[in-house]
N, C-alpha and C positions, 0 to 999 in steps of 0.2 A: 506584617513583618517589614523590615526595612529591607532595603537595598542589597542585594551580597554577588559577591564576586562566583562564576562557576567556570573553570578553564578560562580566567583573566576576563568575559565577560560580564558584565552589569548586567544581572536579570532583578526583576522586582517580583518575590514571590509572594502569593496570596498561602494564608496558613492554612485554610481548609481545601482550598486548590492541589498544595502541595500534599498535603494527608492524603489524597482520594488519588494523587497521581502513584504516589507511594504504595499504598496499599493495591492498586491495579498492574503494577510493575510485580508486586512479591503474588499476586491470587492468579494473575492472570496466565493462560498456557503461554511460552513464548513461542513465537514463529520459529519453524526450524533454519535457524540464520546461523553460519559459520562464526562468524564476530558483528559484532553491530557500535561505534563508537559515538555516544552521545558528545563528547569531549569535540570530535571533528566536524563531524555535522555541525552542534551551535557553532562553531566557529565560521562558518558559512553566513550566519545570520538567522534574519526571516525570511524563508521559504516560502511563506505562503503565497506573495506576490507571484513567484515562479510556478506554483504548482494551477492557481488562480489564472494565471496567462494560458500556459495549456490547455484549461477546461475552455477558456472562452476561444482559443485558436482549433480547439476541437484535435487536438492530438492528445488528452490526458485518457488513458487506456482504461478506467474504470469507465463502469455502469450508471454511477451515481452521481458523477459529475454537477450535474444541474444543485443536487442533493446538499455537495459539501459543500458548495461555492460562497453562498453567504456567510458561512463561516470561517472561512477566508480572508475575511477584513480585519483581523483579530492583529495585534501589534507583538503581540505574545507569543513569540516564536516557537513554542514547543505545542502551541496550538494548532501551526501548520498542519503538523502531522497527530497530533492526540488531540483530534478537536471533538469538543461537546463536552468537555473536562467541567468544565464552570457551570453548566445547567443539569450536570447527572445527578441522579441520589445513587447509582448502582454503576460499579465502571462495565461495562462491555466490550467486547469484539469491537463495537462499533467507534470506540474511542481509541484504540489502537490504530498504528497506521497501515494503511492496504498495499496490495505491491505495485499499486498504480500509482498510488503517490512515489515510489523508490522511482519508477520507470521515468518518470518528467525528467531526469538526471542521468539516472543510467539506463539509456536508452538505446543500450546494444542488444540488442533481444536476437537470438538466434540459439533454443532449444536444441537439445540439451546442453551444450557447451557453454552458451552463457549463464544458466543455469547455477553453475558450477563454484561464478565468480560469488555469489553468497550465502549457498544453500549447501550443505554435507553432499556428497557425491549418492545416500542411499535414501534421502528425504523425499519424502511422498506428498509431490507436491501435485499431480493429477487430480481434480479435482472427481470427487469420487460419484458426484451427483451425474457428471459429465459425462468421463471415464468407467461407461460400470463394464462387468465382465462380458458384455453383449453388445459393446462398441460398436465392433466391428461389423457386424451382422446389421445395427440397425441401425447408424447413422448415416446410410446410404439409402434408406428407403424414402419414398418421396410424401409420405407422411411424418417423416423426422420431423419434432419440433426442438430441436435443441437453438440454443441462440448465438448463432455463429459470431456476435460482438462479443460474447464471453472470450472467446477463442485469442481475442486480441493480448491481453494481460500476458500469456503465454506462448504465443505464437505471433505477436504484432500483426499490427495495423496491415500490413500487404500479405496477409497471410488470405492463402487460397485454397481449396479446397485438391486443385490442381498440383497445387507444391508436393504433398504428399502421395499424391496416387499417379503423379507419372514417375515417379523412382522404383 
C-alpha cells in the first residue's frame, strides 16, 4: 500500500500488517482503560526510542525488558507499543502494549489514585495470581516466593515492603 495520511501523519502501511492489526484490535479483550487516543499518542511520534532508553537506563518497569528491546529498533511507530505484529501468524496478549510500556511516560505511580487517571475507578486490576484470597496470611511468610519486581508496575520502583505495613 502506498503512503496515507492518519491524524495529518505519514504512516507507510504494510496491507497484511494492517489486516492482523485490525483484526487483533476487533478479537482481542481490551484493557480496561477509561479512553485510550491513538490520534495523540501518534502525534508524539516513535516511542520506541523512549521506551528503549528506559529498558537500557533500567527504569522501564516490566519483566521483560531484556525481551522487547530488540524490537525496538523498529521505525514503525505503532510497533513501539504493538510489537511482534510483522512476525505473528496469530495476534496475542503479547502484541498488545503492557502497562510498563504506558509507565516510561506516565510515571506518576502512586496506587490507587493514580490508578484512576486511566483505568474505571471499579477495574480489577490486582493481579489475581498475586493477589489471591490468602494474601495476607502468606506473603509474610519467609518461604514466600512471590516476585517482589512484579510489585514495581503497580507499586513503583521505591516501593517497600515497609510503605505498607507501617500505616
Amino acid at each position: 500500500m502506498a503512503a496515507r495520511k492518519s491524524g495529518g501523519l505519514p504512516i507507510k502501511v504494510n496491507a497484511a500488517l494492517f489486516a492482523l492489526v485490525i483484526t487483533a484490535i476487533l478479537s482481542a479483550q481490551p484493557p480496561p482503560l477509561k479512553e485510550f487516543s491513538h490520534q495523540k499518542h501518534l502525534k508524539l511520534g516513535n516511542v520506541a526510542p523512549v521506551i528503549a532508553s528506559a529498558i537500557d537506563k533500567g527504569t522501564y518497569l516490566g519483566k521483560n525488558g531484556a525481551q522487547i528491546r530488540p524490537l525496538l529498533n523498529s521505525s514503525n511507530q505503532c510497533e513501539a507499543c504493538h510489537r511482534g505484529f510483522a512476525d505473528s501468524e496469530k495476534v496475542s496478549q503479547a502484541n498488545m502494549p503492557q502497562m510498563a510500556d504506558c509507565l516510561v511516560c506516565h510515571n506518576e505511580v502512586e496506587p490507587p489514585y493514580s490508578c484512576q487517571f486511566c483505568h474505571p475507578k471499579d477495574a480489577q486490576l490486582k493481579p489475581a495470581e498475586i493477589h489471591t484470597a490468602n494474601f495476607l496470611d502468606t506473603h509474610t511468610k519467609k518461604t514466600a516466593t512471590f516476585d517482589k519486581e512484579s510489585c514495581a508496575v503497580c507499586h513503583g520502583r521505591k516501593f517497600t515492603c515497609l510503605g505498607c505495613h507501617l500505616k
